[in-house]
C-alpha angles and dihedrals in degrees: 000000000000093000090046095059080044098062088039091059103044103036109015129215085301120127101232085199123081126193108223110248108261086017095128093029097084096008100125090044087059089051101051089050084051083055114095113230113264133188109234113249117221110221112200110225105195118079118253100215092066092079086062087059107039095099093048093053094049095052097041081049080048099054093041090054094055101045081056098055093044091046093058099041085050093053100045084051087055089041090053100046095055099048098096086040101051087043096063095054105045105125121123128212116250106243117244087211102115139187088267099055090053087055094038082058097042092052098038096234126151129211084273096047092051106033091054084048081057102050094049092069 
């Protein structure tokens, strides 16, 4: 604080730097005239390894292509086949889950719980 009160003093709320009049008018044309002439350098952006691997890559696209293909064709003739097989057996077990043993679960019990709730009535 003290050095606060001591600038006020001395110097005031006055700016002591001035901006030249027209200084930012033509500012960035002064710059680029500052700036030394370059040739602009082209960068490639695509790696150059990749042409090294480019064979590698088609014929693995290739394999598993045809691993695909082979692999569908293999499993539509076993689809096919066990059709008539997978028809004849399709019964399904009933389940011996009941009405009480939801309500057993929902309400924690146990056979002795609910067995001595029984007997009360």
């Amino acid at each position: 604080m003290e050095r606060d009160e001591f600038l006020l003093e001395h110097v005031g709320r006055k700016t002591p730097f001035k901006v030249p009049e027209g200084y930012f008018e033509d500012f960035a044309a002064q710059m680029m005239d500052k700036l030394p002439e370059q040739e602009a350098k082209v960068i490639r952006m695509k790696p150059q390894g990749w042409k090294k691997f480019r064979p590698f890559a088609y014929a693995a696209a290739c394999v598993c292509a045809a691993i695909f293909c082979v692999g569908t064709y293999l499993h539509q003739n076993n689809a096919s086949g066990n059709e008539l097989s997978q028809s004849v057996a399709t019964v399904q077990p009933k389940s011996t889950y009941s009405a009480i043993d939801e309500v057993a679960d929902y309400t924690m019990m146990d056979n002795v719980d609910f067995y001595a709730y029984v007997s009360d009535y």
